[in-house]
TORLUM-834434 format. One record per residue (C-alpha): x, y, z; residue number from 1. Coordinates in steps of 0.2 Angstrom, whole numbers, padded with zeros to 4 digits. Layout:
BEGIN
> c1,c2,c3,i
> X,Y,Z,NUM
...
! end
This chain:
BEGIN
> c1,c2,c3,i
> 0116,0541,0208,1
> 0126,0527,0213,2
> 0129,0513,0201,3
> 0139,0497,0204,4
> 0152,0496,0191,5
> 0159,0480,0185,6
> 0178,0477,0185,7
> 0178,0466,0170,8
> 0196,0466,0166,9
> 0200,0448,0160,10
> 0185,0442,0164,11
> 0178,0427,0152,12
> 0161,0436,0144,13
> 0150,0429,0135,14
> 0137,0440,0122,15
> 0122,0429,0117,16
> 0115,0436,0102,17
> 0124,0446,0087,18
> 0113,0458,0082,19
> 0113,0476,0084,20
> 0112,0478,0102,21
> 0122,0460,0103,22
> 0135,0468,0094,23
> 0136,0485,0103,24
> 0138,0474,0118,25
> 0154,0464,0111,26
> 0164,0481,0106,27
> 0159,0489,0124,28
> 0166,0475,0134,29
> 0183,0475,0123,30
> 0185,0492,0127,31
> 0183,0486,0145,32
> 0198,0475,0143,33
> 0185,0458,0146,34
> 0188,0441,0134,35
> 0173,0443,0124,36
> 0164,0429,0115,37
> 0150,0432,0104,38
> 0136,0419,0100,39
> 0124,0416,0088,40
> 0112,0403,0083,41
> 0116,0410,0063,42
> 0133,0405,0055,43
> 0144,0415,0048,44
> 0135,0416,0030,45
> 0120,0421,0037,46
> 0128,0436,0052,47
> 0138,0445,0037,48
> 0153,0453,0034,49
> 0150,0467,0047,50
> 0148,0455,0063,51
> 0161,0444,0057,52
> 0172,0461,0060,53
> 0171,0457,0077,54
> 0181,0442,0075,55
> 0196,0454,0069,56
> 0195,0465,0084,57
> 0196,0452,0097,58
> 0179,0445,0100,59
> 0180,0424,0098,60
> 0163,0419,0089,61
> 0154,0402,0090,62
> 0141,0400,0080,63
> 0128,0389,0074,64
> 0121,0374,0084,65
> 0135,0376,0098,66
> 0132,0394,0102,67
> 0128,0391,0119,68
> 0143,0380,0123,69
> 0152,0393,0132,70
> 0137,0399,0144,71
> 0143,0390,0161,72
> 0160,0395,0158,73
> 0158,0413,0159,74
> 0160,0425,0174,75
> 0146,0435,0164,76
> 0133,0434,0152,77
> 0125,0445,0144,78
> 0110,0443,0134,79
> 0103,0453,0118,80
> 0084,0454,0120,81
> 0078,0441,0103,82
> 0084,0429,0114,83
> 0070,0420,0125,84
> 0074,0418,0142,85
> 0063,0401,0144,86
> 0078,0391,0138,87
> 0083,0379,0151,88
> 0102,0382,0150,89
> 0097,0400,0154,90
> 0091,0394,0171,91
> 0106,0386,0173,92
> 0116,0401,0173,93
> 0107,0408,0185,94
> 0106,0393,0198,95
> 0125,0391,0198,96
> 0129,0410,0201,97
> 0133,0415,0184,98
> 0127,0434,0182,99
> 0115,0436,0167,100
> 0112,0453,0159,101
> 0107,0461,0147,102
> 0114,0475,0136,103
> 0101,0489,0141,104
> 0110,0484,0162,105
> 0127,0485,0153,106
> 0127,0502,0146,107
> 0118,0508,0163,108
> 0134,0504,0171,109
> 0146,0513,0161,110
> 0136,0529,0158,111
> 0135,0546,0170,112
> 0122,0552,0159,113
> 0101,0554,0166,114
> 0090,0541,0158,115
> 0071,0544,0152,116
> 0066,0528,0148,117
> 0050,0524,0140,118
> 0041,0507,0139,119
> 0022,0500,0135,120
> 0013,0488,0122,121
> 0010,0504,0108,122
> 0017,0519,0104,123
> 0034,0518,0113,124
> 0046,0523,0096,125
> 0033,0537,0092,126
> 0034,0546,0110,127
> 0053,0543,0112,128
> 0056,0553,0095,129
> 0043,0565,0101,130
> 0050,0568,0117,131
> 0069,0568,0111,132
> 0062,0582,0100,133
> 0057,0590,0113,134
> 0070,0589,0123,135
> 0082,0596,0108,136
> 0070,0611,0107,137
> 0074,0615,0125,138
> 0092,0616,0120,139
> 0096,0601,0132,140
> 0108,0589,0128,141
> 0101,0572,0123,142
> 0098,0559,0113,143
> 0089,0544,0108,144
> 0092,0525,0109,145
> 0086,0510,0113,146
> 0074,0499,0106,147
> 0071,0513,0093,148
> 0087,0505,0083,149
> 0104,0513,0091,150
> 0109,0501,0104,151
> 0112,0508,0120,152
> 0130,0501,0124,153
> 0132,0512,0107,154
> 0129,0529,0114,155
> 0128,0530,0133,156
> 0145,0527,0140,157
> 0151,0540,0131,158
> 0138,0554,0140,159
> 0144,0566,0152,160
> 0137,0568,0167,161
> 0121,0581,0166,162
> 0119,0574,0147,163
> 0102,0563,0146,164
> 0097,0547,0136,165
> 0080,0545,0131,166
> 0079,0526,0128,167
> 0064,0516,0121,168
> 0062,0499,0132,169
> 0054,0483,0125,170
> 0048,0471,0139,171
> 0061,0459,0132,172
> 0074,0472,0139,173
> 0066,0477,0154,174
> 0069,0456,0157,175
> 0087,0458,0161,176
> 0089,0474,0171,177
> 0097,0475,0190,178
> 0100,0491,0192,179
> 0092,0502,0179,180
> 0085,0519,0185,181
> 0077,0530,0175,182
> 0075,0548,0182,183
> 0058,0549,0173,184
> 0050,0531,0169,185
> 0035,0532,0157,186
> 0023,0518,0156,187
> 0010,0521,0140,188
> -0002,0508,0140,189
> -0002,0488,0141,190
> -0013,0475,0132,191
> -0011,0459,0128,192
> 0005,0455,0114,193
> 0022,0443,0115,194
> 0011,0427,0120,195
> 0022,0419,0110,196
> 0038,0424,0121,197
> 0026,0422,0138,198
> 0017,0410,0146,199
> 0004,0420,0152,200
> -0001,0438,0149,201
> 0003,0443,0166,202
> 0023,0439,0163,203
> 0023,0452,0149,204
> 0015,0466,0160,205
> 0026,0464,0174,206
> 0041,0465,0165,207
> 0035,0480,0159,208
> 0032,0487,0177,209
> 0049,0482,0178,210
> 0055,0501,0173,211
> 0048,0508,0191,212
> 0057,0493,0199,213
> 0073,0503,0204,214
> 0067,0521,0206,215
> 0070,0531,0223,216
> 0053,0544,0228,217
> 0062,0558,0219,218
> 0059,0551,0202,219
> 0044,0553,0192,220
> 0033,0538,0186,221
> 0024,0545,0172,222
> 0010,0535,0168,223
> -0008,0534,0157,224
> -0025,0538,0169,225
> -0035,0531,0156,226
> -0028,0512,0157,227
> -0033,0502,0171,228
> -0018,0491,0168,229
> -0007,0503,0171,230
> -0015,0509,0187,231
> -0013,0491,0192,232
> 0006,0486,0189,233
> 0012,0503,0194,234
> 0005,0506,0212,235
> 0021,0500,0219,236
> 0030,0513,0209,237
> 0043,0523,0224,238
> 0045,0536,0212,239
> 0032,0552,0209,240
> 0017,0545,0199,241
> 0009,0557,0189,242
> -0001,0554,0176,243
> -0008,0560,0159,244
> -0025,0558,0151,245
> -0035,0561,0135,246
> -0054,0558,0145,247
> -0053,0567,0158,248
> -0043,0584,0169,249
> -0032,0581,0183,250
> -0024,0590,0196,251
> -0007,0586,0192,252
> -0002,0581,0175,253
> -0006,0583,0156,254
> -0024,0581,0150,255
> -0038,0588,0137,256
> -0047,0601,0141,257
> -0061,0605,0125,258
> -0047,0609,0110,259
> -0033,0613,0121,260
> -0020,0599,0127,261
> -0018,0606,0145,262
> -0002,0604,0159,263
> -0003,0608,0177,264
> 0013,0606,0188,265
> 0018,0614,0205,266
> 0001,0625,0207,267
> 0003,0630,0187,268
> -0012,0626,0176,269
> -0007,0632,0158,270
> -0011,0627,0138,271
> 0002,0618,0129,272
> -0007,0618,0110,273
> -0022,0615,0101,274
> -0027,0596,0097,275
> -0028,0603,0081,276
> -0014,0610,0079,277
> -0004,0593,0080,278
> 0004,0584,0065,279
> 0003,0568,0069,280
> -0018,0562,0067,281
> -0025,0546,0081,282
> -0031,0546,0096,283
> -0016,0535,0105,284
> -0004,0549,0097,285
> -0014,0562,0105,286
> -0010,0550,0120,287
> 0009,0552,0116,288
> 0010,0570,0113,289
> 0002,0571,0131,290
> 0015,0558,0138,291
> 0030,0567,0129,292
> 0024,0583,0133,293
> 0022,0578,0153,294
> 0039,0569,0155,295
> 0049,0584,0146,296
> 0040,0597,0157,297
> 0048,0585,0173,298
> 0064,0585,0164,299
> 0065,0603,0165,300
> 0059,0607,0146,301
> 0048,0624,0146,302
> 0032,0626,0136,303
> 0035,0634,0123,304
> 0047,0620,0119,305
> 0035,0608,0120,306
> 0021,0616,0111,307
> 0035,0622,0096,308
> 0039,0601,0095,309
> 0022,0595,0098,310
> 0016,0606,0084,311
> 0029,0601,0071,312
> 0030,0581,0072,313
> 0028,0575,0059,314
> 0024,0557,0067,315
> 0037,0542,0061,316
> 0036,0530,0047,317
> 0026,0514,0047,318
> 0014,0522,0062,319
> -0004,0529,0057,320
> 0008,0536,0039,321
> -0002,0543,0025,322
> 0002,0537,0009,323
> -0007,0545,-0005,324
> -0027,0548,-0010,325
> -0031,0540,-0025,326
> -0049,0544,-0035,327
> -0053,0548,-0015,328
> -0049,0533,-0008,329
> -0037,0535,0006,330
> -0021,0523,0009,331
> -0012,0523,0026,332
> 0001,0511,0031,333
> 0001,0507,0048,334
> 0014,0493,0048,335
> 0019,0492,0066,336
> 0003,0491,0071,337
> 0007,0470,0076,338
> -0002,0467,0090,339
> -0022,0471,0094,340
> -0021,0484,0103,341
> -0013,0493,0092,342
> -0026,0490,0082,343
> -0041,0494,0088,344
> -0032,0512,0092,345
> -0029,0514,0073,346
> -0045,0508,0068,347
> -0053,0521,0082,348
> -0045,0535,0073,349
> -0055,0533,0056,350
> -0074,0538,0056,351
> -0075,0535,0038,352
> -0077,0518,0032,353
> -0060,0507,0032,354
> -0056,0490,0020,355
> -0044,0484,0033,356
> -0028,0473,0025,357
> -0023,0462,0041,358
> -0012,0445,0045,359
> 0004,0439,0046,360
> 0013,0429,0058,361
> 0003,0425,0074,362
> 0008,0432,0090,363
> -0005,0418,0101,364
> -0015,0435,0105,365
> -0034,0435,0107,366
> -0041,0443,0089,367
> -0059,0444,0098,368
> -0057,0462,0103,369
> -0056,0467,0088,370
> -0074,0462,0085,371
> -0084,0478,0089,372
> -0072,0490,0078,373
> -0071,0481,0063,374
> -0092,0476,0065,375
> -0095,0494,0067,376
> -0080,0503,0054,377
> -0073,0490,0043,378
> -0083,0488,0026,379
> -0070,0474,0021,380
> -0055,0462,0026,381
> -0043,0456,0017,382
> -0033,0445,0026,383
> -0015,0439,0021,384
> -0001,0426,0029,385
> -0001,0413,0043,386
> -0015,0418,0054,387
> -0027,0422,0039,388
> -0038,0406,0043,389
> -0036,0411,0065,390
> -0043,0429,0059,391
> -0056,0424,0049,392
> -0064,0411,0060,393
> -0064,0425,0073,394
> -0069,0440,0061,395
> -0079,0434,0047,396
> -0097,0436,0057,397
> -0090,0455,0058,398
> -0086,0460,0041,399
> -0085,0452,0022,400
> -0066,0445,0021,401
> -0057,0438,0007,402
> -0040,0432,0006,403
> -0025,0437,-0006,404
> -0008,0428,-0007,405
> 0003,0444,-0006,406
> 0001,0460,0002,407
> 0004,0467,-0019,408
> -0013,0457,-0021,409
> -0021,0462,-0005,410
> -0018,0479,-0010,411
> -0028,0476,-0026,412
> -0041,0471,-0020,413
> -0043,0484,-0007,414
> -0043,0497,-0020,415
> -0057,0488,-0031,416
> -0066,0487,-0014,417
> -0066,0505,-0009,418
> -0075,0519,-0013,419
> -0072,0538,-0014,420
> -0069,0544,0005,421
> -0064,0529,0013,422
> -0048,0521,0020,423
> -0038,0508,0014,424
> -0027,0501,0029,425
> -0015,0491,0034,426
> -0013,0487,0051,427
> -0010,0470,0053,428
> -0011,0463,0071,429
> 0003,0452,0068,430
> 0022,0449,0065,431
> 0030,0451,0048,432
> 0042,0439,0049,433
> 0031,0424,0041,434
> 0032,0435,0025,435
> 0045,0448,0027,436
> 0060,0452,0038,437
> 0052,0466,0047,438
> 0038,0476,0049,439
> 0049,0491,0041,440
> 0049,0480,0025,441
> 0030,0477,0027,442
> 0027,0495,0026,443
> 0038,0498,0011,444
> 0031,0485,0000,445
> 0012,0489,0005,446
> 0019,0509,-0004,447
> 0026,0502,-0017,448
> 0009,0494,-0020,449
> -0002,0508,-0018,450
> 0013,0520,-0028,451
> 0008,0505,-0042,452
> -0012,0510,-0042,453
> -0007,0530,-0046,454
> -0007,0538,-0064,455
> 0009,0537,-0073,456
> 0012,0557,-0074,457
> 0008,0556,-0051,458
> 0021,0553,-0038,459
> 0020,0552,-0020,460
> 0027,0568,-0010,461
> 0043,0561,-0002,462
> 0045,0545,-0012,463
> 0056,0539,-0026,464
! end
């Protein structure tokens, strides 16, 4: 593998963006012996005490309304990926020769270590913890970063050659790559989400095919039979497609076969586990543990690796979680779930009947999908935040819906709708940031909500 490194000795960089991976950045191009300043729209009260330690290790800040002041001076920029691209000063870097990167492309170039690099609209943090499992299992050294919440710029320079990086990709990183190769790209699925950051829903999916854009024939594209999308944007991948599916067998790949998730490589057909032995419960995380399970098996993992993780995840907070069952009514938080499609693959993991808690910030997606789920398994909405009014005018001829004015209150009402053996849910098709600061939050407050409905003497395995 050869990368280009860059000789940044002296040289004037700019780092547009101070959060985590923004930050990462900063401390990486100190250490590179670069004059580093660090931007942010935020000031100083707002960045904290943490980031403003940069400013005592060398990194000149400018913040506030003049943070891109500096742009067209630097002999580098690099860009952390909350900031939108579309901003005409960005343009202008590009048009007078100014390179513009992101911090994904800027550990790249300081790391011998392998990359796994995992991109698609749902179930990216869920299959790179699974797979990083998987991969520790097998006893080979690796680790996990990326989009997940470690910044890259934070863990893979310091890799040795042979070590390996499994690193979860948004299409907002994917935006500012040049040379990025994964050994093993994996592409899980694509619908329609970011409209907000896009112009139009084609811009999102190819920078999501952007993973394959720099990968050589001996690579492995690792990519989901069941999603004509996919299929689509990936068949100018160079590297070795191969494929997993949940429908249908396949020559080569990973696929369900009656109970048994199934892997055939090089002339070997053989059973990884039983569906029914996984932990984690949905039908997009029986996608995942297929996904996980096929890149790892690429990567060099052995089965019995894969089947001992596979069969002991426990899945990851805030995706598809159980919470608790109260007087039979079930409550799962599935918090992350901010985009449609993500939906509709919670929703088509329930046959019982599901009182649905939905709303938040609208992303400018379509909520007309949802249609036929929520007609055929949700016995009530309760909506809550911006786009309440966009989801009801779209959902209301599907379902009863009602409106609360806190996720607490939504909650409530939930429980006073439900009935022994259904579902209370929250996945809520939209951003968090309209009531929250994250989706994380989200999630937290809707358990301490439902952990408010229990008995006095009951408590929650795992929570305080």
């Amino acid at each position: 593998m050869v990368v280009t490194m860059l000789d940044l000795a002296g040289k004037r960089v700019v780092v547009v963006g101070l959060a985590r991976s923004g930050e990462a950045a900063c401390r990486l191009l100190l250490k590179q012996g670069a004059t580093v300043i660090g931007t942010d729209r935020r000031g100083k009260r707002e960045i904290g005490a943490d980031l403003c330690s940069l400013e005592q290790d060398g990194v000149s800040l400018e913040l506030g309304e003049q943070y891109l002041h500096s742009l067209l001076s630097a002999d580098l920029v690099v860009v952390s990926p909350g900031i939108d691209l579309r901003e005409p000063l960005f343009q202008r870097v590009r048009e007078v020769g100014i390179p513009l990167i992101g911090e994904v492309e800027l550990a790249y170039r300081y790391s011998e270590a392998t990359f796994i690099g995992i991109t698609g609209t749902n179930g990216k943090s869920t299959t790179t913890t699974l797979l990083g499992a998987i991969l520790k299992h097998a006893g080979m050294p690796s680790h996990v970063a990326g989009n997940i919440g470690t910044p890259l710029c934070r863990v893979a320079p310091s890799l040795a050659a042979g070590e390996c990086v499994v690193v979860e990709l948004s299409s907002f990183q994917l935006e500012t790559i040049e040379e990025f190769r994964p050994r093993v790209a994996l592409l899980l699925n694509l619908a329609p989400d970011h409209l907000d950051r896009y112009d139009q829903v084609e811009d999102y999916y190819q920078a999501k095919a952007r993973i394959f854009e720099n990968q050589r024939p001996s690579d492995f594209a690792v990519i989901n039979a069941d999603d004509p999308l996919v299929l689509q944007v990936s068949a100018r991948a160079r590297g070795r497609r191969i494929a997993f599916s949940r429908t249908r067998p396949l020559d080569t790949g990973a696929y369900v076969e009656g109970d048994q998730l199934m892997l055939a490589l090089d002339g070997r057909r053989e059973a990884i586990c039983r569906v029914s032995e996984l932990q984690i419960q949905g039908v997009h995380n029986l996608e995942n543990a297929l996904a996980a399970g096929l890149a790892a098996a690429v990567a060099g993992a052995p089965t019995t690796a894969i089947r001992i993780a596979l069969t002991s995840f426990e899945g990851l907070e805030h995706r598809l979680e159980f919470v608790a069952e109260i007087d039979g009514v079930r409550y799962v938080n599935d918090s992350k779930g901010t985009n449609v499609g993500a939906v509709v693959r919670s929703l088509e993991s329930f046959t019982n009947p599901v009182v649905l808690i939905a709303g938040g910030r609208d992303k400018h997606g379509d909520f007309a999908p949802l249609i036929p789920l929520v007609r055929e398994r949700v016995k009530r909405l309760i909506l809550i935040g911006e786009a309440a009014e966009t989801l009801r005018r779209t959902l209301a001829p599907a379902c009863p819906t009602e409106d609360a004015s806190s996720l607490e209150e939504a909650v409530r009402r939930a429980a006073a709708a439900a009935s022994p053996g259904e579902v209370v849910l929250l996945s809520p098709a939209c951003a968090s940031f309209d009531m929250f600061t994250d989706f994380e939050e989200r999630g937290r407050v809707f358990k301490a909500a439902v952990r408010e409905l229990l008995p006095p003497a009951y408590s929650i395995p795992g929570q305080a």
